[in-house]
N, C-alpha and C positions, 0 to 999 in steps of 0.2 A: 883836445879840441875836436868839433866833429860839425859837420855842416850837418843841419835838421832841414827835414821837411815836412808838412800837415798830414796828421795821419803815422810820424811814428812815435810807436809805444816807446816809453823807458822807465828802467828800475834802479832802486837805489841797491847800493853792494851792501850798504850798513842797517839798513829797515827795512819795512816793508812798502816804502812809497813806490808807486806805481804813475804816472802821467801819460799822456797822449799830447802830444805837440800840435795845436790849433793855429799856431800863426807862425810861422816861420821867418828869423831873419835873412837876410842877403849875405851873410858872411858867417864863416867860422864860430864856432863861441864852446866854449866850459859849459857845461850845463852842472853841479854839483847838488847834492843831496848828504848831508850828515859831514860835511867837508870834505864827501867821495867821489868821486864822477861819477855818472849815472851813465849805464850802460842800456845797449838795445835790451829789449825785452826777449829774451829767448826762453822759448817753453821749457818748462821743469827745471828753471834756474831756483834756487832760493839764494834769501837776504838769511845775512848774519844778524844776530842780535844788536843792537847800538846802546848805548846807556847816555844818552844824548839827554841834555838838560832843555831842551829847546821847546818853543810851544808846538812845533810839530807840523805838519803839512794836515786839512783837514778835504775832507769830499763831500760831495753833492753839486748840483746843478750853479749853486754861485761860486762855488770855489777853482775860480780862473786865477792862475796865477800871469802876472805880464810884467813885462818891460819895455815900455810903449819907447823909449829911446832907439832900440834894439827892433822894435816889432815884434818881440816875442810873445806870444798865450800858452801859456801850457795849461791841461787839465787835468787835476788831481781827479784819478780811476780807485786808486786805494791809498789810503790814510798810512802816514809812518810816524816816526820821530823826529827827521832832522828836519831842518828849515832849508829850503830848494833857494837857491843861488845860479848866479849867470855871470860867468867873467870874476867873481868874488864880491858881486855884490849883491844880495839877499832878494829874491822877488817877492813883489808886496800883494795884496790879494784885490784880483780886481772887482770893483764895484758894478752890479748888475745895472743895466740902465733901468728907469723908473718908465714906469709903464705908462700911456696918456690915459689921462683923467675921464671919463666919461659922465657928464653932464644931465 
């Protein structure tokens, strides 16, 4: 368990997923990656290999993951294997809001 705040980096111990924490909850929580805990990000760590059957964490500008029960966002920085969870239960990818129409 580890209380986050916006703005820190974390790695997975089993990939190569990387995230930045955008929203932070009010309380404690598991943050997990490849069914590992995902650790701060410390320069010149490396991830082990995973052989994770999972669709994988992916990146770019819509790839917010959240848990809007929680208040969590977190942002996938680099692409890995496992599927990122919170408390043990899987975060879903959140939907970009839709831009206004211009007439």
């Amino acid at each position: 368990m580890i209380m986050l705040k916006a703005g820190l980096r974390l790695r997975c111990a089993g990939c190569t997923t990387e995230v930045i924490v955008v929203r932070a909850p009010s309380t404690e929580v598991q943050v997990t990656c490849c069914e590992l805990e995902m650790l701060p990000n410390v320069q010149g760590a490396r991830a082990v290999t995973s052989q994770a059957d999972h669709k994988g964490t992916q990146i770019g500008l819509s790839k917010r993951y959240s848990e809007e029960s929680l208040g969590l966002e977190l942002l996938c920085t680099k692409a890995g294997a496992g599927p990122l969870a919170v408390n043990g239960q899987q975060l879903t990818i959140k939907n970009a809001k839709p831009l206004p129409s211009s007439d």
